[in-house]
N, C-alpha and C positions, 0 to 999 in steps of 0.2 A: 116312696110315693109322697109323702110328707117334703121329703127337702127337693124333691121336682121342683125347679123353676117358677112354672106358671102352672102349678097347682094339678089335682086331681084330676079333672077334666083334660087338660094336657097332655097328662100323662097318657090317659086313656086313649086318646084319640092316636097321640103319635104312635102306640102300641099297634091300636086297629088299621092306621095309614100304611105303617109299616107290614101289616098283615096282608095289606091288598098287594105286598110285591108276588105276592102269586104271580098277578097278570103280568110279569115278567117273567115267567118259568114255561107260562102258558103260550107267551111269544116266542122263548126258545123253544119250546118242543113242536111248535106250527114248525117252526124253521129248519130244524132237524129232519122233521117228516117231508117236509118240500122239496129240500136241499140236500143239508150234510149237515150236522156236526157242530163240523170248521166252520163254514158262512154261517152258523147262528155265533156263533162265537167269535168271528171278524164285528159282525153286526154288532154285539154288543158294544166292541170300541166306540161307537156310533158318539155315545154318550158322553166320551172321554173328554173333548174341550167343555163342555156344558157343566157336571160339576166342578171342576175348577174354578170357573167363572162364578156360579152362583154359592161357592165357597166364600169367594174372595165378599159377594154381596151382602150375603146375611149373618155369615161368621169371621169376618172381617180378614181372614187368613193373608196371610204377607202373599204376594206372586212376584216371586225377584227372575231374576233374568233365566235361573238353573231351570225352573220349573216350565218357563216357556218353553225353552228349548228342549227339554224333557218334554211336550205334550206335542210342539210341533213332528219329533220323529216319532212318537205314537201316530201322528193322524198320515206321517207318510207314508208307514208300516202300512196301516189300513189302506191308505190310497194304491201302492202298489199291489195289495192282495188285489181289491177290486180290480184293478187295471187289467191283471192276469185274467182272471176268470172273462171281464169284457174279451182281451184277445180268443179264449177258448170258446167262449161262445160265437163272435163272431167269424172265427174259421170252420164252426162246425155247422152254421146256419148257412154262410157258404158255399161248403161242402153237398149241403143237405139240398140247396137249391140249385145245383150244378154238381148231377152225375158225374161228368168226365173230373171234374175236381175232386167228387168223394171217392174216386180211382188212386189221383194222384197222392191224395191225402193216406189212402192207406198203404200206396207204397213208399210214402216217407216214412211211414213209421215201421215197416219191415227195413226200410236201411238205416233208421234209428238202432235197431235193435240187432242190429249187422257192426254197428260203428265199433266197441270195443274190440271183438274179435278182427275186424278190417285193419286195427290199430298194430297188433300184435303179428305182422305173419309168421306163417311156420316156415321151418328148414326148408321144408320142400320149394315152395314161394321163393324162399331167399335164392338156390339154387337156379331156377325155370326163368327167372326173370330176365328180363334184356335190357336194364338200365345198364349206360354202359359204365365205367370209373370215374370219368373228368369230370361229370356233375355231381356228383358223388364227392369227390375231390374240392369241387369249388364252391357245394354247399358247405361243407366244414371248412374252411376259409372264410365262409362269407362267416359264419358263426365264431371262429375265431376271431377275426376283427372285431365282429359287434361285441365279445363278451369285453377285447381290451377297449374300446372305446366306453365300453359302461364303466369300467374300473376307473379311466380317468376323470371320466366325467364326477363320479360318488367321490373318488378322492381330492380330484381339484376343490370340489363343493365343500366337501366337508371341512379341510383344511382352510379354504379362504375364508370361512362364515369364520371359525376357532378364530385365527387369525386377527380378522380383522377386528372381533372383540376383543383380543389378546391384547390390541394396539391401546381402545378406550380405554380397559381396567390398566393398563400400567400408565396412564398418564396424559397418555396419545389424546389431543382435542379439536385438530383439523379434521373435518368433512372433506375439505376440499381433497386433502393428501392422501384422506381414506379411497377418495374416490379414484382422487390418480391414479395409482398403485394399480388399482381395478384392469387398467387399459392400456398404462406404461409398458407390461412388458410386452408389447407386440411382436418388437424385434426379436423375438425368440423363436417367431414365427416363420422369419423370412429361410432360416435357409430350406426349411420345409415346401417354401412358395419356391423360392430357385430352382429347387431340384424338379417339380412336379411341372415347371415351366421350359422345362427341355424338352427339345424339338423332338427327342424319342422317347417322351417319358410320359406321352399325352395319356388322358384316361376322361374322356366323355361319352356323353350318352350318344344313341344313336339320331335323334332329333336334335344337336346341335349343328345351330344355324349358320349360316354360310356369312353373313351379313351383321355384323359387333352392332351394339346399337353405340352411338354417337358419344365423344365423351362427354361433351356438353351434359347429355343424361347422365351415365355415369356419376361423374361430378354432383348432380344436384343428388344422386340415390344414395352416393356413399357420405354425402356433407348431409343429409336430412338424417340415414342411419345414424350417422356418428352423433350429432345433436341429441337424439331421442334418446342416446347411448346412455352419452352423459346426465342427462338429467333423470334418468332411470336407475344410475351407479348412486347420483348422488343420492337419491330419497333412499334407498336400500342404507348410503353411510349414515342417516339420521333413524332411520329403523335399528342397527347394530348400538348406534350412540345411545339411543334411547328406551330398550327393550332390552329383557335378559335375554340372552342366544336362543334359548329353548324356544320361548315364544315365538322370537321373531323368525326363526326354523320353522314353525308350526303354522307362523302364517303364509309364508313360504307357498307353501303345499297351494294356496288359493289360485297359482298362477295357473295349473292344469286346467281349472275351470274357467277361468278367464282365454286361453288358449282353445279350449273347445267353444267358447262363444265367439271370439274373432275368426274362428276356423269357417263354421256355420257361417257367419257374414262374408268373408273373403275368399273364401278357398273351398267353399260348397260344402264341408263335411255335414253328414246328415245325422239328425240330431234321433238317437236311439231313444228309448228307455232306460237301457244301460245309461251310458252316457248321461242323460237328465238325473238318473238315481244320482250320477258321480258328482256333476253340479250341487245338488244340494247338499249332500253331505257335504263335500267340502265346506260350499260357505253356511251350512252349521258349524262343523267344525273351528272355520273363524269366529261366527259368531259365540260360543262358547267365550274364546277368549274375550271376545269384548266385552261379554256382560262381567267379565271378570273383575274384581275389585283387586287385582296383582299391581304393587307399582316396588319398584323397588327403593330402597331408602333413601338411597343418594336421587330419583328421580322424583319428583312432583307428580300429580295425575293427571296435568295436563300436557305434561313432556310424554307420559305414556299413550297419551290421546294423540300427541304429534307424532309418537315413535310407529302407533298402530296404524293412524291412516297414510304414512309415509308409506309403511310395509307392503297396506292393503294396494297402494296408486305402483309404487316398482311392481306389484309380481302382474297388476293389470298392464302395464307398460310394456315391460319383457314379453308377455306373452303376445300385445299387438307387435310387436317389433319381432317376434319370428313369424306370424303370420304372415306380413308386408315381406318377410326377407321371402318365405314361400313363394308369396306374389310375385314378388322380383324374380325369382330365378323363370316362372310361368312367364310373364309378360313379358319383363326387360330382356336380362339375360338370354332365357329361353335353354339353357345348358346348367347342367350340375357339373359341371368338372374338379380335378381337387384345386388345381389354380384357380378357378372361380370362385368356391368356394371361400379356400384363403382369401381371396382380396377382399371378398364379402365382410373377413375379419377387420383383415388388417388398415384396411384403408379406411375403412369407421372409427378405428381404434387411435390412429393417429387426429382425424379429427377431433373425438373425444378430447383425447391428451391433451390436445390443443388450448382445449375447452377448461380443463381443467385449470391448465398453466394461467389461463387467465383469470381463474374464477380464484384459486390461491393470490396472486396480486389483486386484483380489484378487492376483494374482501377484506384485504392486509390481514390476514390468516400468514403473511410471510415473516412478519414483524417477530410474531411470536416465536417459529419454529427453533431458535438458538435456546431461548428459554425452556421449549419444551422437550428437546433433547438432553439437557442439562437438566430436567426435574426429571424424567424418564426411567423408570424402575428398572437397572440391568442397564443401565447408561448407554452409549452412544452407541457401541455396537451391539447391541440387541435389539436399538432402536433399529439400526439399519439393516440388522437381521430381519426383524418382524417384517419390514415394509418389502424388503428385496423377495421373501418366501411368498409371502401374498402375492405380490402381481405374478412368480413364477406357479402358486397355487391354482389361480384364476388363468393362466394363462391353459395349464395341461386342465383344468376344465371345458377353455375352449376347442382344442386339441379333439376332447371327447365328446364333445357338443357338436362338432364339427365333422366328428368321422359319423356320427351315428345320423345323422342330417345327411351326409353321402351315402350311408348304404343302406340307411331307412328312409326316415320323413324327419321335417324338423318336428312335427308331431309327437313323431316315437322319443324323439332326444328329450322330451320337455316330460314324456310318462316316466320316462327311466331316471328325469332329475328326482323325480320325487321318492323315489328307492333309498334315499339318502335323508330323508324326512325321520326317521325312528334314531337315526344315529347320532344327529350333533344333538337332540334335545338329551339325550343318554348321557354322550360325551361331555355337554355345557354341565350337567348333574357333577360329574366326576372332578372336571379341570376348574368350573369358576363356580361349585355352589350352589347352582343355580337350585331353586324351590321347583321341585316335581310333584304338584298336588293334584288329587284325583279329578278336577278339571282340564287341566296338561293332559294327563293319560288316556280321559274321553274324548278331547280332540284329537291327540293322538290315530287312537282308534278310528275313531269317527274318517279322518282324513287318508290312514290306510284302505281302510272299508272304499271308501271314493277311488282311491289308486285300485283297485280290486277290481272295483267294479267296472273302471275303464277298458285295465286291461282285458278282463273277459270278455267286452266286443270284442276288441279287434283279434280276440280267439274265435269267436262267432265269425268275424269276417273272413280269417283264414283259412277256416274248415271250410265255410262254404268254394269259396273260391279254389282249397282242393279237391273236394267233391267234385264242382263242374269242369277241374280239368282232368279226372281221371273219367266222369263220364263221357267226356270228349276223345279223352283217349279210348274208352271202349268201342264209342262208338265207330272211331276212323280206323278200328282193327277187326271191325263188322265187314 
């Protein structure tokens, strides 16, 4: 009591203040008695930004970046808890005011509680059934394809990220070359186009159009793609230049979110819960890194500020440029064919290239390239190794970006890039050293959680849409 601060009185009173937290126990047990439990104990988070703040006011306590983003997914937590109970409440107030609803509502949840066993049939089932073999047959096909087109896609990915740092730490300091590489090898592509452009080798949907739209359009759709190509390769090679792999992997991941916001604007997709959950995790998950004080030695921390909003504008870039390619196939095009498809590559890729070739001259980036194959760790042919494996890396990337866009969505192709997000920051740990500190790992996490969370809509989406086609089916066997 004696070495108390401000004395006796102080003392005392902070004693007796602290005694009145009764009326805190007295609020949780009102709330308990009302409620549950759980909602006095959500309710409490209530508090959660409020001391932190009048920490930081009265006991001067540092608030660095870790802590924000530490209270922001506390107060999401809490927002999401609420958000549920508003939905329960409002479907049961619903329910409550419309009998024929509290019908419906209660036989949703007899075929809730139907769904595991529906999941499982028995022998007998398997036996009685009248599906015939060829869909049977050409659902496992369709499933084979999608699993090899996700393989190349994780493997093109992971390989071209490795890579093209592979190129900076041995010496490699062209952007432009990095970029090249990216789109160069197109030509790998073509006999894939020739084959699928034979007169008996067609494969389109059943709504393509009778009537090509003009090349005039064309022309302007595949030279604006291929622009936006190129300057989306390029920030990605100052992102690689300038970030350890890990990171710039990690911020990667932000494009899904960025993809579901162009999606919402361009291509209707409706914006869930799920979904919003996945937006902000992710760009928590960025923001993690950026509060981050990571630069590496050889970088300055303002090369890391250029390396990080490069990262953040490519993965917003790529993701407008498959929603507009969406667009394109909806408006312009009007067909997914594989031919269409491919051109959709190749013919942007050659602009790119284009683009490229001249962005290496104009910069005089060309002056240097003899010097920098001559200083080149693994000399001339590992130079030429490195650079020939990258554009064949990124090429059966596009390969697997391009099958899974034909027998999904480009939506699905842009979920499934991010499956590849735990691996090169793993791989970059192992091959170049890279610092793996419990910030990494929280984004990490944080940015799976998002991929998670995406994917179970459109688990949500599927069940239901087999729901209403076996009730359909019930119904027309009525």
């Amino acid at each position: 009591m004696k070495e108390f601060g401000s004395g006796k009185v102080s003392y005392v009173m902070t004693l007796v203040w602290t005694a009145v937290r009764q009326l805190v126990s007295l609020g949780a047990l009102g709330l308990i008695y009302e409620v549950s439990s759980l909602f006095s104990n959500v309710i409490s988070t209530v508090s959660l930004p409020v001391v932190p703040i009048l920490t930081v006011i009265f006991f001067h306590d540092k608030m660095d970046g870790l802590k924000v983003v530490a209270m922001v997914l506390s107060i999401l937590g809490f927002v999401s808890y609420v958000y549920q109970h508003y939905l329960d409440g409002a479907k049961t107030n619903n329910c409550l005011s419309n009998p024929h609803r509290l019908s419906i509502y209660l036989l949703e949840a007899i075929e809730d509680s139907k769904v595991t066993a529906d999941a499982t049939p028995s022998s007998k089932d398997a036996t009685t059934t009248n599906q015939p073999i060829l869909p049977i047959y050409i659902r496992y096909k369709w499933w084979l394809l999608v699993a090899l087109y996700t393989f190349f896609l994780i493997v093109g990915n992971t390989a071209g990220t490795l890579l093209g740092r592979l190129y900076f730490d041995n010496g490699g300091n062209s952007k432009w070359l990095a970029t090249f590489v990216q789109s160069a090898g197109f030509p790998l592509l073509l006999p894939f186009y020739l084959f699928h452009s034979l007169p008996n080798t067609p494969k389109t949907t059943p709504f393509t159009p009778k009537i090509s739209p003009s090349l005039s359009t064309l022309a302007i759709l595949y030279v604006s793609i291929g622009l936006l190509t190129s300057g989306d390769d390029l920030m990605y090679s100052y992102g690689l230049l300038y970030l350890p792999v890990s990171t710039y992997s990690l911020l990667c991941s932000s494009q899904l979110a960025f993809n579901a916001l162009f999606s919402f604007f361009l291509n209707s997709l409706k914006l869930t819960p799920y979904i919003v959950n996945s937006l902000v995790l992710l760009t928590i998950s960025g923001a993690l890194l950026a509060v981050s004080s990571e630069s590496s030695a050889s970088n300055s921390t303002g090369k890391y500020v250029i390396g990080f909003l490069c990262t953040i504008g490519a993965s917003a870039l790529a993701s407008l440029l498959l929603s507009l390619t969406q667009l394109a196939f909806e408006k312009i095009l009007k067909k997914e064919s594989v031919p269409a498809i491919l051109e959709m590559q190749i013919f942007p890729s050659i602009v790119d290239t284009c683009v490229c070739v001249v962005g290496i001259f104009a910069s005089g980036e060309w002056r240097g390239l003899k010097q920098e194959i001559a200083g080149y760790k693994g000399g001339r042919v590992s130079f030429v190794m490195n650079l020939a494996w990258t554009a064949v890396s990124w090429q059966i990337y596009s390969i697997g970006s391009l099958g899974l866009i034909f027998e999904a969505s480009s939506l699905f192709s842009n979920v499934i890039s991010t499956v590849s997000l735990p691996i090169v920051p793993i791989l970059a740990v192992m091959l170049f050293h890279d610092q793996m500190d419990g910030v990494k790992v929280a984004s990490m996490l944080l940015a799976i959680w998002g991929f998670c969370s995406y994917v179970y809509q459109h688990y949500l989406e599927g069940s239901k849409l087999r729901t209403a086609i076996r009730n359909a089916d019930a119904i027309s066997d009525c």
